[in-house]
C-alpha positions, 0 to 999 in steps of 0.5 A: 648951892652958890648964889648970885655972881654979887655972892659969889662965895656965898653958899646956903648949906642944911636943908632945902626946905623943900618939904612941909613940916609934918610934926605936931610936937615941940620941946616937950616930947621927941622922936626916939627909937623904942623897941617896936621903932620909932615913938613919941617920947615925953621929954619934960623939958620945955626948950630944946637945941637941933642940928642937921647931920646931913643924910646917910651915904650923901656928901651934903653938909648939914651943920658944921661951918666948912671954913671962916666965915660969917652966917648971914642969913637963916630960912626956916620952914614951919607949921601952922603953930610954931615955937620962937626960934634963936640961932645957935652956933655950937662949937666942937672937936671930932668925937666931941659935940657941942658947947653953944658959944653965941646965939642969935636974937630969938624970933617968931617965925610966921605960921606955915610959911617960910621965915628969913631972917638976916644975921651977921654972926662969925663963925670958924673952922680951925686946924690946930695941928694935924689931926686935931682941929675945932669947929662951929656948928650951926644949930637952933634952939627953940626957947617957948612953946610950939611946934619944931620945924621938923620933917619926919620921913616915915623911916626912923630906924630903918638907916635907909640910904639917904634918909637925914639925920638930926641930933637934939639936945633937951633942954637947950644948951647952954653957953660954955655947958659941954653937951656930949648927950645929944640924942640922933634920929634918922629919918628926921630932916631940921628945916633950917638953912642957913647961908655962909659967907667965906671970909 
């Protein structure tokens, strides 16, 4: 979605954040496939990293940069009780995902609303050769206890076409730490949106 003429190309990609948060957990439990379908899992972990995979059989960008650029505004939606939130730009190759490479300042987003909060972090999108290329990932971690800014649609595990796809990683990643574990679950939209300025 582009915005003002002022903008022109500047784009908000992730979620519209049209839909309320529905969960009531944090770090401390996740939403994993069992063998009746989906269950609330203990994690034992007290800070968590999550990123938005777009939805199944949609052209919709979820996480990954689309060029150079800077990340200069993030949005996120939450419930009545939640946890403080720090930007994370993971960085990755095709079938490899993700080490953090820089986070954003941490930030309490307000109850039951909609929290903006303007960043100026550069991210990058590489081709290296054909075939091979690097690229940063938008992601947020939250780093204390509270609730995610999460959306369960009521249809993990069934892959219905257009359900959205998040990947979560327990606990929080770390910069420079090869996370390759991160846990995907359908039917479970990230509640961030994060606007890129091209460069």
């Amino acid at each position: 979605m582009l915005l003002a003429a002022g903008a022109a190309r500047a784009a908000n990609f992730g979620s519209t954040l049209a839909n309320a948060p529905n969960t009531t957990f944090g770090c401390e439990a996740a939403i994993i496939l069992g063998a009746g379908g989906p269950v609330l899992a203990p994690t034992g972990q007290t800070t968590c990293t999550f990123r938005d995979l777009g939805d199944l059989n949609r052209l919709r960008i979820g996480s990954l940069v689309p060029a150079n650029g800077r990340i200069t505004r993030i949005r996120v939606r939450s419930g009545p009780n939640p946890a403080p939130l720090q930007l994370t730009i993971l960085t990755g190759s095709p079938g490899l995902c993700c080490t953090a490479r820089r986070f954003g300042k941490v930030f309490q987003p307000r109850p039951n609303a909609i929290t903006t909060q303007k960043v100026n972090i550069p991210v990058k999108r590489v081709l290296h050769r054909p075939g091979l290329q690097t690229f940063d990932v938008v992601g947020i971690s939250a780093v204390g206890p509270g609730t995610l800014p999460l959306f369960y649609q009521g249809t993990g595990g069934t892959f219905a076409d257009g359900s959205a796809l998040t990947q979560q990683w327990f606990p929080v990643t770390a910069i420079g730490d090869p996370r390759v574990e991160g846990y995907t679950m359908d039917g479970l939209e990230l509640l961030l949106q994060w606007t890129f300025q091209r460069r």
